[in-house]
MARMARSE-258020 format. One line per 10 residues: number of its first residue (from 1); their letters; for each residue x, y, z of C-alpha. Coordinates in steps of 0.1 Angstrom, whole numbers, plus 5000, padded with zeros to 4 digits. Layout:
residues N
NUM	a	X:Y:Z; ...
***
This chain:
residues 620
1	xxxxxxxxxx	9623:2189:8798; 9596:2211:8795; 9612:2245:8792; 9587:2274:8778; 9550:2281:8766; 9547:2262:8736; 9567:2230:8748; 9544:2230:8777; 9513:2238:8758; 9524:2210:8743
11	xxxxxxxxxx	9525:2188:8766; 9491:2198:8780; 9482:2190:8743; 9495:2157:8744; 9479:2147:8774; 9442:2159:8758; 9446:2139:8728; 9455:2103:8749; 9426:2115:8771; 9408:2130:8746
21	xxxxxxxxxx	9366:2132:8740; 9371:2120:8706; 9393:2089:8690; 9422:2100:8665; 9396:2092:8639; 9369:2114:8652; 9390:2141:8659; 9402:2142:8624; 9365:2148:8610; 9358:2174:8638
31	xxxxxxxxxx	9388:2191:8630; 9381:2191:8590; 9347:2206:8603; 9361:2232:8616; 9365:2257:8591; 9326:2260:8589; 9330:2281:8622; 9314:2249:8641; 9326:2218:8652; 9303:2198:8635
41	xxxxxxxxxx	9297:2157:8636; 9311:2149:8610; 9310:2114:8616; 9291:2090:8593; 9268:2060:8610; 9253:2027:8596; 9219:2029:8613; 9213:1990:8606; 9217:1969:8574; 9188:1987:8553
51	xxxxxxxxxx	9200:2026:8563; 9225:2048:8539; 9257:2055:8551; 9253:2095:8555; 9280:2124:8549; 9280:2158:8556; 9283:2184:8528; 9301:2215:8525; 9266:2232:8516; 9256:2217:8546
61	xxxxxxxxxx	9235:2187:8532; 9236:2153:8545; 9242:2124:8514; 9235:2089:8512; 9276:2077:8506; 9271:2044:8497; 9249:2058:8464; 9269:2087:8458; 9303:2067:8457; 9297:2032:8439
71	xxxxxxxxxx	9312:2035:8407; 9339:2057:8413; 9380:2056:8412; 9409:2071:8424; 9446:2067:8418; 9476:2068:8441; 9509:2068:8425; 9533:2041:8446; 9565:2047:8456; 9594:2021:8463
81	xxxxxxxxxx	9587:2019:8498; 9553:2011:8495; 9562:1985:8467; 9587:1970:8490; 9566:1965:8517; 9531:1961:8499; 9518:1991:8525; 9495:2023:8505; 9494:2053:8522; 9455:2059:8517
91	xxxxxxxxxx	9454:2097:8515; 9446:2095:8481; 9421:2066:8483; 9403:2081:8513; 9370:2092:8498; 9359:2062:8483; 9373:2041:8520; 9340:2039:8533; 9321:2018:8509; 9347:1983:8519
101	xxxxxxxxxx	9337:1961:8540; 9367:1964:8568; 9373:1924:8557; 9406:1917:8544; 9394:1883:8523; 9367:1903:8508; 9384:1939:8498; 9420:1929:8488; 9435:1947:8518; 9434:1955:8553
111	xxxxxxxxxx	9432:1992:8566; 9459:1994:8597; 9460:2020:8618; 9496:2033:8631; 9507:2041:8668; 9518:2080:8664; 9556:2073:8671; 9555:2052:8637; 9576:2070:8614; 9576:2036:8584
121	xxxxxxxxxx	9546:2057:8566; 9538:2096:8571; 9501:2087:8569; 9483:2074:8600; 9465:2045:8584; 9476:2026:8554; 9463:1999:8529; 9483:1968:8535; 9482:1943:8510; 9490:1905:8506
131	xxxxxxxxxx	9529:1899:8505; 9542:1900:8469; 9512:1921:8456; 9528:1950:8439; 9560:1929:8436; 9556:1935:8396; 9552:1974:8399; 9574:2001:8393; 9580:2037:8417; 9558:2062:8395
141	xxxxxxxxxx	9531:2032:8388; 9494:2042:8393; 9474:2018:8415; 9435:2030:8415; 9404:2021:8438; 9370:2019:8426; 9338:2010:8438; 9307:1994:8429; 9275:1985:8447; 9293:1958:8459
151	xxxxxxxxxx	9326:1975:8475; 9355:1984:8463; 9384:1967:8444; 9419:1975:8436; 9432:1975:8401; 9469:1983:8387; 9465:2010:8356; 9480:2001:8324; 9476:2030:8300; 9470:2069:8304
161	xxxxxxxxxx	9446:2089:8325; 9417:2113:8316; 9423:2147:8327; 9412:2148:8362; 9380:2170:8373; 9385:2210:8383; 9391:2201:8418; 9417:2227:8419; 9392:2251:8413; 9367:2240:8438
171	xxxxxxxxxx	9396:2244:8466; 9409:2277:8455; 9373:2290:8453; 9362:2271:8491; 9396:2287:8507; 9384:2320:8501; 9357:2316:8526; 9375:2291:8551; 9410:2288:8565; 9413:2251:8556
181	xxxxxxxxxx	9393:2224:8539; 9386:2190:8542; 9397:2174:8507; 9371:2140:8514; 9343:2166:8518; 9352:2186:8492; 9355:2155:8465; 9317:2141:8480; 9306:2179:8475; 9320:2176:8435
191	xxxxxxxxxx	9304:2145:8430; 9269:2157:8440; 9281:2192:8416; 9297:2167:8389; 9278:2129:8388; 9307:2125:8358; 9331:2133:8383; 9359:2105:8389; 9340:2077:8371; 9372:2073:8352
201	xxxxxxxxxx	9412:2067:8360; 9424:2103:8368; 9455:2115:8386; 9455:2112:8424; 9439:2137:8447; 9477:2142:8462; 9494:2152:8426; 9460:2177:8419; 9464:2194:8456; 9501:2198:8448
211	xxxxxxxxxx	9500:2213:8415; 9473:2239:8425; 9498:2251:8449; 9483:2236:8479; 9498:2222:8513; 9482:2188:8527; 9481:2173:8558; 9458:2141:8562; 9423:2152:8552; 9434:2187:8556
221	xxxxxxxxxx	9443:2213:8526; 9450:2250:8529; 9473:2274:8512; 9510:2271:8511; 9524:2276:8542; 9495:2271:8568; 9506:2257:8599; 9487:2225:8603; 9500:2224:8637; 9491:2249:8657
231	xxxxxxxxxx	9455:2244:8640; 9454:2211:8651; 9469:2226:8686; 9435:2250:8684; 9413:2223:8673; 9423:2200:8703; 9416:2230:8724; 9383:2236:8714; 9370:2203:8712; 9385:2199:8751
241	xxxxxxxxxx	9370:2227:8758; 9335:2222:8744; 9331:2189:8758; 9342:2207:8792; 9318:2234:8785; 9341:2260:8793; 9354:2290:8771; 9379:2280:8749; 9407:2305:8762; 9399:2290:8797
251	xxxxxxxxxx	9407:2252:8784; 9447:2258:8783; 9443:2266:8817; 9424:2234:8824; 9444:2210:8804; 9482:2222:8822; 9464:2214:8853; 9450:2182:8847; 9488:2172:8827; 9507:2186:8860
261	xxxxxxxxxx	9488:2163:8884; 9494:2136:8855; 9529:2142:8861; 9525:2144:8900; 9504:2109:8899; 9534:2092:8878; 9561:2107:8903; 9575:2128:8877; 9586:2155:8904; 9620:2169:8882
271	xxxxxxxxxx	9621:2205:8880; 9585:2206:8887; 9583:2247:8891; 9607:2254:8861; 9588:2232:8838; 9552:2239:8846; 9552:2271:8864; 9575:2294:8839; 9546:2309:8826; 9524:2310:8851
281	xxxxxxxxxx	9499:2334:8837; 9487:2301:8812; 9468:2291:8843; 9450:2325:8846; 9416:2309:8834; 9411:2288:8865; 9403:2324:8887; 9370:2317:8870; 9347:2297:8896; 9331:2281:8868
291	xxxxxxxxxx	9361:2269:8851; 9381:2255:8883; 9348:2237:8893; 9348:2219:8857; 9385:2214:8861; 9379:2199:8898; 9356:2177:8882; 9379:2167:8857; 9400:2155:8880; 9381:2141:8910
301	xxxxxxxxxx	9360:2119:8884; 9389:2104:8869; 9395:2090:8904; 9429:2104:8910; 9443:2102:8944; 9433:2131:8965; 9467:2139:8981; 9480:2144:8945; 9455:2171:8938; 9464:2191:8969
311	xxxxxxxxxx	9504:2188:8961; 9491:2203:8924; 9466:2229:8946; 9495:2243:8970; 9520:2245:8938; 9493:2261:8922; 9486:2287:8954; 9525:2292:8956; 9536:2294:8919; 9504:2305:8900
321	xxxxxxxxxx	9493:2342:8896; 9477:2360:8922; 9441:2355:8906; 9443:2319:8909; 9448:2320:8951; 9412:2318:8957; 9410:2290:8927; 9440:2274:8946; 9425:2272:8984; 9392:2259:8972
331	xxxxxxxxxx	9406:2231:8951; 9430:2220:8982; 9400:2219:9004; 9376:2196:8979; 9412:2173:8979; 9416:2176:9016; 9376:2168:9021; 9379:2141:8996; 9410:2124:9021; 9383:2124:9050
341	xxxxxxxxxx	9394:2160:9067; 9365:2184:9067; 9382:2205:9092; 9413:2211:9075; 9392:2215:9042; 9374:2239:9059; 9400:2263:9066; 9412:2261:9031; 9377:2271:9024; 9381:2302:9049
351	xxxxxxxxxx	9418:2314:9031; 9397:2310:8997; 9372:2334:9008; 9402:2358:9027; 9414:2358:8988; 9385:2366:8975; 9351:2375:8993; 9330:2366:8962; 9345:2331:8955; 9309:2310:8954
361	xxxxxxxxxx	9327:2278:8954; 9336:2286:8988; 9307:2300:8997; 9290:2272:8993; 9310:2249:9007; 9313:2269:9043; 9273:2273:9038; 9277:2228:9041; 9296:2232:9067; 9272:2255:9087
371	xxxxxxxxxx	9246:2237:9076; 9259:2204:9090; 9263:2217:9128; 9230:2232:9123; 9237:2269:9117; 9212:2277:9094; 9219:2316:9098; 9256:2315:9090; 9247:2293:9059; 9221:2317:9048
381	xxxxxxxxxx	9245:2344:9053; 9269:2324:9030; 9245:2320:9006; 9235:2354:9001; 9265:2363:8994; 9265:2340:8962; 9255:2351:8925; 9219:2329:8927; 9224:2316:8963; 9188:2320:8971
391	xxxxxxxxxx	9178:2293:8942; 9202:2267:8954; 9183:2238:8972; 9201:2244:9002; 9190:2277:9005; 9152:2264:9011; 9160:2241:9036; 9183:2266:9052; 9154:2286:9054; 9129:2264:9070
401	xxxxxxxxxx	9154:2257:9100; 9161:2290:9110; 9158:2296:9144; 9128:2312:9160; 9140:2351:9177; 9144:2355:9212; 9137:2392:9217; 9156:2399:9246; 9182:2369:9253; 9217:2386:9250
411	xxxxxxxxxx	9246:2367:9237; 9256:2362:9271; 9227:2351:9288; 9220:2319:9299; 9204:2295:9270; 9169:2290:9265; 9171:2256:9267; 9185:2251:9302; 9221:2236:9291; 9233:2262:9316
421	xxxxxxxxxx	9257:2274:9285; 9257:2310:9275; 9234:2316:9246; 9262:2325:9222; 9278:2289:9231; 9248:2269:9227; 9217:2275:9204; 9222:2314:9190; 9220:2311:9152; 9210:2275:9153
431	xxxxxxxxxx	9176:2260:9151; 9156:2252:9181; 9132:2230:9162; 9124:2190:9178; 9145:2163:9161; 9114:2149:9143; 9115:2180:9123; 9155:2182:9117; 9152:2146:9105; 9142:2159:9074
441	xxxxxxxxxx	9173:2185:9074; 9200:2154:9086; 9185:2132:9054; 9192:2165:9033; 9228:2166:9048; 9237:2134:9037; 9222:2140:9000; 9245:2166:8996; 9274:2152:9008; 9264:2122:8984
451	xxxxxxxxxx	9256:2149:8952; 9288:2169:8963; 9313:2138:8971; 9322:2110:8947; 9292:2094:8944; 9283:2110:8914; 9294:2080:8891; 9269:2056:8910; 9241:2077:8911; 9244:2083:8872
461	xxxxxxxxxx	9244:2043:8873; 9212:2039:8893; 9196:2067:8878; 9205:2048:8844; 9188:2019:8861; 9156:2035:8872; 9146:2055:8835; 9152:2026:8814; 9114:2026:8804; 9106:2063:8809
471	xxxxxxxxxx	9095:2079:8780; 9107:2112:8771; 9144:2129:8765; 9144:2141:8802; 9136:2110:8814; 9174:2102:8825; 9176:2141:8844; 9140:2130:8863; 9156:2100:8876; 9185:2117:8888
481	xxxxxxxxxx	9160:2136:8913; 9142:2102:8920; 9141:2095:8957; 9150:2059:8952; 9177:2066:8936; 9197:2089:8961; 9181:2069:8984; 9202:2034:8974; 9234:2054:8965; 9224:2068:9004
491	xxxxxxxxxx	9220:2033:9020; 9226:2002:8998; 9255:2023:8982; 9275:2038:9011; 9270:2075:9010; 9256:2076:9046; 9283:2057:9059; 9308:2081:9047; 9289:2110:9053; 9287:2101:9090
501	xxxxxxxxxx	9326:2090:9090; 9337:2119:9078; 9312:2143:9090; 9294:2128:9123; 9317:2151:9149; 9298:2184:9129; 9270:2173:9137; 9246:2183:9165; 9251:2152:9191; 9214:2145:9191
511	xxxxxxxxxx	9215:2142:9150; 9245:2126:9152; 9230:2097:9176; 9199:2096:9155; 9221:2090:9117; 9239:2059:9141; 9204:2046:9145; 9197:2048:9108; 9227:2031:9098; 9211:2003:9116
521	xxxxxxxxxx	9178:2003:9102; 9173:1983:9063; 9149:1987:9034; 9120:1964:9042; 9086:1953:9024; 9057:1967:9044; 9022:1959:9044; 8996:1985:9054; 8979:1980:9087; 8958:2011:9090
531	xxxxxxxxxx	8953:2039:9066; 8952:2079:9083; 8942:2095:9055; 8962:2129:9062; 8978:2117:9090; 8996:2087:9088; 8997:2048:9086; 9006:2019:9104; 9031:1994:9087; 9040:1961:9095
541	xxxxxxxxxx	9074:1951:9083; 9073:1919:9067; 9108:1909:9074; 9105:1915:9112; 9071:1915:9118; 9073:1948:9138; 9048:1976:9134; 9053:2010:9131; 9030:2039:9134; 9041:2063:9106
551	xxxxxxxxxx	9040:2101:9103; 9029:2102:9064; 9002:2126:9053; 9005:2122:9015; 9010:2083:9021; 8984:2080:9040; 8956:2094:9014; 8974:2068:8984; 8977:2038:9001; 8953:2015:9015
561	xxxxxxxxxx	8947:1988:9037; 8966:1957:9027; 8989:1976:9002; 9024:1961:9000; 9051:1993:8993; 9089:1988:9000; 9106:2019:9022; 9128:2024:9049; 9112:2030:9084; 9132:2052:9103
571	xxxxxxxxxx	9129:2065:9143; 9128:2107:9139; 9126:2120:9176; 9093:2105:9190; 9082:2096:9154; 9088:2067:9125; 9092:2083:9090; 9101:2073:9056; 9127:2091:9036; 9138:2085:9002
581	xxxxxxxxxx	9101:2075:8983; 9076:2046:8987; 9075:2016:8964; 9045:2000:8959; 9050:1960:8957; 9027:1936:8939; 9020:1903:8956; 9036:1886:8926; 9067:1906:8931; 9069:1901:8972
591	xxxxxxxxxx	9092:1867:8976; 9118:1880:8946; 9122:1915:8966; 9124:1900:9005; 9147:1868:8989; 9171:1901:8975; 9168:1922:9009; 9177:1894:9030; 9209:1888:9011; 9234:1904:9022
601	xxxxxxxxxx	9254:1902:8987; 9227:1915:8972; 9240:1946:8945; 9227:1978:8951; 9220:1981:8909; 9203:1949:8911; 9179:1965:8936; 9172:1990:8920; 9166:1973:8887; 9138:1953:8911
611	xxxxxxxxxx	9119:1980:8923; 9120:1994:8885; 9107:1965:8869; 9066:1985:8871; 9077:2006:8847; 9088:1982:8819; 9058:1973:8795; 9030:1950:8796; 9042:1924:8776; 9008:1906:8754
***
């Protein structure tokens, strides 16, 4: 039972590493990194057959391994265990492990790696050798690994050892300026210092760390006494919460959330407030918007069942500090929006912002809301209120919809529009603009709710898709914005669907009838008719042989007569309009692109990869 801070930080621990950004393997070079101030890649990479296999330096150089270790050795002195059961701890070999070839038949041994709850060998990974291998040896004898340009080989020693190299020295003098070092660096670092350095049979690295007065654990050495532990503990943190990119006092917070709905998800529901809610202050960093948006994310993306998050959301607005309420409301209404109830999310949106006035999360959301029934005031209002609410997308198209004054219509009077409603019930605060102009603002709608939603995960997929031959370290960001892109995820994908499921009764009954007939409507190849320049075109879709007249100024001055592009042609009021980009079609490219529209099993991805293939290279 989880009982107090550290045995639940523990936990919360526990949970990070299983989940963890880095394998077991990673996180041990990150963590040896660490005493540089940095978390630092450690990591070492064969490029391709030709390439060096690089290390890091102390000094902060990068050196080609597989020159600076061939013809080394170490030692490791076996004990009766190991001898027994022809397994080597390979603390003590570790260094020089690189340079084999990871083939059993080729370097004398196989390097296994241990499930944690092992408790045979104290090391992690281990050397195991062919049965009966050190069956001749004695506890105390000296096994020794060296390397050559073509691997590494394991020989027993026979007679005495050379004085081993001042690595003692090099520790004492590196632990003055860091709290813990990493012995494999630290022995690379003495071989670029000393190229005489362990080319001969010396004592192990384990017996010269010991008798300097040093503690060990795995590639870690510091002074007697350190707690390894509760480095590690630190380590874990900070690597959590630099992947998160969230402060690392924040990332307790984080983690204890994400282990208490792991505990909710597996039904673990003993003593749920005494073991996770005795301290509750450790889940103080989520009052920061930031951090409880990353730590939504967290859990939303790893596709968790909604109705779980809520039960950890009210515990959380019951049992955690009082500057975690807001946090609390906001996270039950993305969980409660997420089950298909904008309504009820939306009042946990309102409590959120009764907590705390200044919570943007909430903010934002209620400026969705308003913005989906077409109250482009109130969201304005909303978003003014938010720390850079006026750069937010939204905010433009909020902007552009805002309804034009009527000096001298009181909130009582009849409408303008001759519903016979009072003004206040019918069209104060929302837009009075024709429905070929809110088109525009209901394809914006459903982007959000696609952007904001759990679609993220296909977009990223498509967008994937789309920049494959783009050119340029922003190309994957550009396609994220590419209208194709949202478009699919929209359409193809199943976005729109949802959004109008879940979101249809918000919206104005004319938009709402209009997003019906959209849902009807598919992607078609068109062939231009009649070129507008500046005003439109006039498309005849090759699937149904209809014709549309289309309200497309910049369209219109690109494409000419006879042009094939692929779009969707959508009714908008009294007008046909395309949303979500044009793609021209070359005639070689027509039958593959109508064969894949007119099946039905088509995959989205594979459309996209289609209407992608004019950006892949000429091929000679």
């Amino acid at each position: 039972m989880i009982a107090d801070h550290d045995e639940l930080l523990d936990a919360a621990l526990g949970l990070l590493r299983e989940r963890g950004p880095l394998s077991d393997r990673e996180l041990a070079d990150a963590l040896a990194d660490s005493g540089r101030g940095h978390i630092n890649d450690l990591l070492v990479d064969v490029v391709d057959l030709d390439a060096p296999l690089l290390g890091y330096l102390p000094d902060g150089r990068n050196v080609a391994l597989d020159i600076l270790l061939a013809g080394r050795v170490l030692t490791h002195r076996l004990t009766a265990q190991e001898i027994s059961a022809d397994v080597v701890e390979m603390d003590d070999f570790g260094p020089l492990l690189l340079l084999g070839s990871g083939e059993p038949d080729v370097d004398g041994f196989e390097v296994v790696f241990f499930d944690e709850d092992a408790d045979t060998f104290a090391d992690e990974a281990a050397l195991v050798l062919p049965p009966g291998t050190l069956a001749q040896c004695s506890p105390g004898d000296l096994l020794a690994l060296s390397t050559s340009n073509t691997g590494v080989h394991l020989d027993f020693v026979d007679g005495p050892v050379a004085v081993a190299p001042d690595l003692a020295l090099r520790f004492t003098q590196r632990l003055t300026e860091s709290a813990v070092v990493d012995v494999e660096e630290e022995v690379w670092q003495l071989l670029v210092d000393d190229p005489a350095a362990f080319t001969v049979q010396t004592f192990p690295l384990a017996e010269i760390i010991e008798n300097a007065g040093f503690d060990r654990s795995g590639k870690l050495v510091a002074p007697r006494g350190f707690d390894f532990e509760e480095y590690r503990n630190d380590q874990v943190l900070r690597l959590y919460a630099d992947r998160l990119g969230v402060p690392v006092e924040a990332a307790p917070a984080v983690a204890l959330l994400v282990t208490l709905v792991a505990a909710l998800t597996e039904g673990d529901h003993q003593d749920i407030e005494e073991r996770f809610f005795g301290q509750p202050e450790l889940y103080a960093g989520l009052a920061d918007p930031a951090v409880v948006e990353v730590a939504a994310d967290e859990l939303f993306d790893g596709d968790v069942d909604p109705s779980v998050i809520l039960h950890a959301a009210d515990l959380l607005l019951m049992l955690g500090p009082r500057n975690v309420k807001a946090a609390a409301s906001w996270l039950a209404g993305r969980a409660t929006e997420r089950e298909g109830f904008p309504e009820d999310a939306e009042e946990h949106y309102e409590h959120a912002l009764v907590v705390d006035g200044a919570f943007d999360p909430a903010l934002f959301d209620l400026a969705r809301f308003a913005s989906d029934r077409g109250d482009a005031v109130r969201g304005l209002s909303l978003l003014n209120r938010m720390a850079g609410g006026d750069v937010e997308t939204l905010h433009a198209v909020l902007e552009r919809f805002q309804p034009t004054p009527r000096p001298g219509l009181g909130r009582n009077h009849p409408c303008w529009c001759g519903s016979g409603k009072k003004y206040k019930m019918c069209h104060l605060g929302k837009g009075d603009h024709p429905l070929s102009e809110r088109a525009a603002w209901l394809y914006q709608k459903a982007k959000l709710h696609a952007e904001e939603l759990g679609w993220r995960d296909q977009i990223f997929e498509f967008a994937e898709i789309r920049s494959e031959y783009w050119a340029g370290d922003s190309a994957l960001v550009e396609a994220l914005d590419d209208p194709l892109v949202a478009d699919v995820a929209l359409f193809e994908g199943g976005a729109f669907a949802d959004f109008v499921d879940s979101r249809g009764d918000m919206l104005p009954a004319d938009e709402f009838a209009l997003a019906r007939q959209w849902q009807e409507v598919e992607r078609s190849v068109h062939e231009v008719e009649e070129a507008r320049p500046g005003e439109g075109l006039t498309l005849r879709d090759l699937r149904t042989g209809d014709r549309r007249e289309i309200r497309e100024r910049a369209a219109s001055r690109q494409w000419g007569v006879g042009n094939l592009i692929c779009a969707r042609v959508v009714p908008a009021g009294d007008t046909w309009q395309i949303f979500g980009g044009i793609e021209p079609i070359s005639p070689a490219q027509r039958a593959q692109l109508l064969e894949a529209l007119n099946d039905d099993t088509t995959d989205p991805a594979d459309l996209v990869e289609i209407l992608s293939e004019r950006f892949a290279p000429v091929r000679g």
